[in-house]
C-alpha positions in Angstrom: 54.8 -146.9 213.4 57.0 -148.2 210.4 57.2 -151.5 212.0 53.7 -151.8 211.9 53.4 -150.3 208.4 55.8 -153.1 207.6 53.5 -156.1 208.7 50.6 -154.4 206.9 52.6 -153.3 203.6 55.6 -155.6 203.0 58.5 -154.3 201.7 59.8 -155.5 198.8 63.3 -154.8 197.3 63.2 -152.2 194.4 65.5 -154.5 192.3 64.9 -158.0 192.7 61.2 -157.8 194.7 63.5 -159.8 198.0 61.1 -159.5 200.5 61.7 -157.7 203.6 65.3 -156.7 202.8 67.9 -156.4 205.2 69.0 -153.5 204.4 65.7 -151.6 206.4 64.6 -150.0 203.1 63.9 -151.0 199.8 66.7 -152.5 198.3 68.8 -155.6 199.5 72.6 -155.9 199.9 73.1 -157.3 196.8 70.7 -154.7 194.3 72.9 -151.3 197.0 75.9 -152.9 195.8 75.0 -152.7 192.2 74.6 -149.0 192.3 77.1 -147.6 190.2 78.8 -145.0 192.9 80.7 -141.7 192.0 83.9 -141.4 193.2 87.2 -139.9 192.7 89.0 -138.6 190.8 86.5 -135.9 189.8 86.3 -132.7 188.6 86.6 -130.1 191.8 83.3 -127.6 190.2 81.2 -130.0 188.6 82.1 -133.1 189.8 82.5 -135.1 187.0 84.1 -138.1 186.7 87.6 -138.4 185.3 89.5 -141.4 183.9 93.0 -142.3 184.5 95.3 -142.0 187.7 95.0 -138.0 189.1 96.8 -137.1 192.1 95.6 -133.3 192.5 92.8 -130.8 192.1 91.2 -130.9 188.8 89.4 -129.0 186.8 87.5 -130.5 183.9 88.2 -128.4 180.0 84.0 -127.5 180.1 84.3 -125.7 183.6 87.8 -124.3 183.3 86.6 -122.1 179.7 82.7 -121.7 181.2 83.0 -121.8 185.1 79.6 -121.9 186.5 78.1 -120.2 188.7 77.8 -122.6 191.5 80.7 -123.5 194.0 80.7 -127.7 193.9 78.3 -129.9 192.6 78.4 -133.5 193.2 76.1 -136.5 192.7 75.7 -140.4 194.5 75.7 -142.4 191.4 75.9 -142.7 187.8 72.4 -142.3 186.0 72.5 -146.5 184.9 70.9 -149.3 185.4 68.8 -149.8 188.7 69.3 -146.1 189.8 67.9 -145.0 186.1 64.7 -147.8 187.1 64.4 -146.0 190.5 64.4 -143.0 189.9 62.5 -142.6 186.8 59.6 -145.0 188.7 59.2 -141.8 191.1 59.9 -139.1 188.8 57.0 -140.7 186.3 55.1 -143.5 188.0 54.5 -142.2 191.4 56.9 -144.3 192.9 56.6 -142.2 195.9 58.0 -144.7 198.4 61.2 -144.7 196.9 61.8 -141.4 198.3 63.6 -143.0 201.5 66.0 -144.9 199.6 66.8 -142.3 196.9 67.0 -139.8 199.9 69.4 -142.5 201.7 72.1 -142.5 198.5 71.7 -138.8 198.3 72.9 -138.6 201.9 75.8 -141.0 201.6 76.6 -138.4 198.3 76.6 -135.4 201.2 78.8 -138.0 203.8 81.1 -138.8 200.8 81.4 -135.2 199.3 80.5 -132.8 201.5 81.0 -133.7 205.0 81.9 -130.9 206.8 80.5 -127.9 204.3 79.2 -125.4 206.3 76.0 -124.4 204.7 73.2 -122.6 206.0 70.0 -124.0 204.6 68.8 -127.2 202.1 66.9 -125.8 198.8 65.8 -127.6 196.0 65.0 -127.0 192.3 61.5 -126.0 191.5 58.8 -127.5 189.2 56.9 -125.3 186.9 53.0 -124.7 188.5 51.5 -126.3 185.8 53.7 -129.7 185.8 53.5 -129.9 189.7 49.5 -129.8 189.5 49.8 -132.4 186.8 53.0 -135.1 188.7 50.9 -134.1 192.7 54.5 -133.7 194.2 58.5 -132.2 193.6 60.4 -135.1 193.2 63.4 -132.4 194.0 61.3 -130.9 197.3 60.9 -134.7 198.8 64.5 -135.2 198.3 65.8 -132.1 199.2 62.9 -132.4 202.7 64.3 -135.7 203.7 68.2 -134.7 203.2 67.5 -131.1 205.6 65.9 -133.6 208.3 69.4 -136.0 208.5 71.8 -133.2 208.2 70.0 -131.1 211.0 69.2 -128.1 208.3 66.6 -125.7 207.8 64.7 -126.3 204.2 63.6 -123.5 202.3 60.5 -124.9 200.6 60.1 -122.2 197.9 63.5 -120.0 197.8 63.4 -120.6 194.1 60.4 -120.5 191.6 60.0 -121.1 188.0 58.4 -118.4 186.3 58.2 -119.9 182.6 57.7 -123.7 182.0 60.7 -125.1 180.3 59.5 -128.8 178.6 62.2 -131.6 179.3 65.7 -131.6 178.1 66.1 -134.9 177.5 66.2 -133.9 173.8 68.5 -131.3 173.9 72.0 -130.3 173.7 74.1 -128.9 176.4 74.1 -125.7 174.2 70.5 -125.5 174.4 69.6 -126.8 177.5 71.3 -123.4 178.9 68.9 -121.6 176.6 65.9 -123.5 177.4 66.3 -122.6 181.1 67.7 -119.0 181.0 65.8 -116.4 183.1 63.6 -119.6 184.1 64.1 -119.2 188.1 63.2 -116.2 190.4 64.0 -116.1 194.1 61.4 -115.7 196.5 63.5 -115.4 199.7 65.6 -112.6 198.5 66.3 -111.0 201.8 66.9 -114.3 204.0 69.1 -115.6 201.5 71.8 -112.5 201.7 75.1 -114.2 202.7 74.0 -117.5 203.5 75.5 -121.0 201.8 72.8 -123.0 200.2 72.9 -126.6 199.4 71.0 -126.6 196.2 68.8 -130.5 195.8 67.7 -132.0 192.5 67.2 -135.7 191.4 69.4 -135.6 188.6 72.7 -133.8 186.6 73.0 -134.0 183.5 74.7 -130.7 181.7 73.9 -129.1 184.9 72.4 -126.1 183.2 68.9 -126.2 185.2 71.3 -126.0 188.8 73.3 -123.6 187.1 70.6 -121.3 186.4 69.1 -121.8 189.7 72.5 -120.6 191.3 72.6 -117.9 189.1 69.4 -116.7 190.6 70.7 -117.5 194.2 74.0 -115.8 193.7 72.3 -112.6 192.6 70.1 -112.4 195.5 73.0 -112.2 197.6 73.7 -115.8 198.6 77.4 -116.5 199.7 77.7 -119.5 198.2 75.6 -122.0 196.6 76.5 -126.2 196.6 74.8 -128.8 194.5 74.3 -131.8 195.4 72.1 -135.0 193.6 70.8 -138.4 193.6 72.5 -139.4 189.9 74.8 -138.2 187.6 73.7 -138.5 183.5 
């Protein structure tokens, strides 16, 4: 079937509009390579990136005085340049057929970071009612659908909900990002979820107070453990 979708809708690379790329999905060699990747040294919690030679665990200053609440978190690429274009053309534009790809870094993220976690089910962060009516999909849910499928795990569509709309956070500081999004997320799967490891899916980190907040609610439903795991990294 996606052969013949191919002859009757041309790919075109994402970056540089190559036709047909090699690659099999929509970006060529040369736009993949351009992806700024995330890699060591990083912080062990939240994952982010630290400068200069580091030979052991570490433990950024932010997570060591306010540890959150979720195990790991870690991300595929820096928030920059053609990632920023892609991912913002399916969050806003309905860019919907970037999904593979963005799905594809997000699984080369789980290969790089997590192989080997033994986690029970793939959940992803939830869009409020109101803004999932408005956008037709979760960008979150696609991503989170296609990762369960390649690492052979069950996805819990709605394990989390958001009870209270909470506006973007572009605009906001990390101090009140955590407000903006306190108390926003309810589990629906209370019971299920006792004692199993979730691998938690959203597009993008930035402060990482909206996965935060959505492990909180996890944790206190009796999940064992909660990882996250994105796309980008702001």
């Amino acid at each position: 079937m996606s052969i013949i979708l191919d002859v009757i809708f041309p790919r075109n690379c994402a970056g540089c509009g190559t036709r047909d790329p090699e690659t099999g999905g929509h970006l060529c060699w040369d736009c993949l390579s351009e992806l700024n990747l995330i890699q060591a040294p990083l912080c062990d919690r939240c994952g982010a990136p630290a400068f200069g030679e580091i030979h052991h665990r570490y433990i950024c200053s932010a997570c060591a005085s306010n540890p959150p609440v979720y195990d790991a978190a870690r991300a595929g690429v820096h928030y920059d340049g053609l990632a920023r274009e892609m991912l913002q053309a399916f969050k806003y534009h309905e860019a919907i057929w970037l999904a593979d790809e963005l799905t594809r870094i997000l699984y080369a993220a789980y290969l790089a970071h997590y192989d080997g976690l033994e986690c029970d089910a793939v959940a992803c962060v939830p869009l409020f009612s109101t803004r999932r009516r408005e956008r037709g999909f979760n960008q979150a849910g696609m991503l989170a659908a296609g990762l369960a499928r390649l690492i052979s795990k069950p996805l819990i569509r709605n394990a989390l909900k958001r009870v209270r709309p909470t506006g973007t956070q572009t605009r906001l500081t990390a101090a009140e990002r955590v407000v903006n999004v306190k108390g926003a997320f309810r589990v629906r799967w209370d019971k299920w979820l006792e004692a199993r490891r979730i691998l938690l899916v959203d597009d993008i980190m930035t402060t990482g107070a909206t996965v935060n907040e959505c492990a909180r609610a996890l944790r206190a439903a009796g999940a064992a453990a909660v990882y996250v795991l994105t796309v980008a990294r702001g």
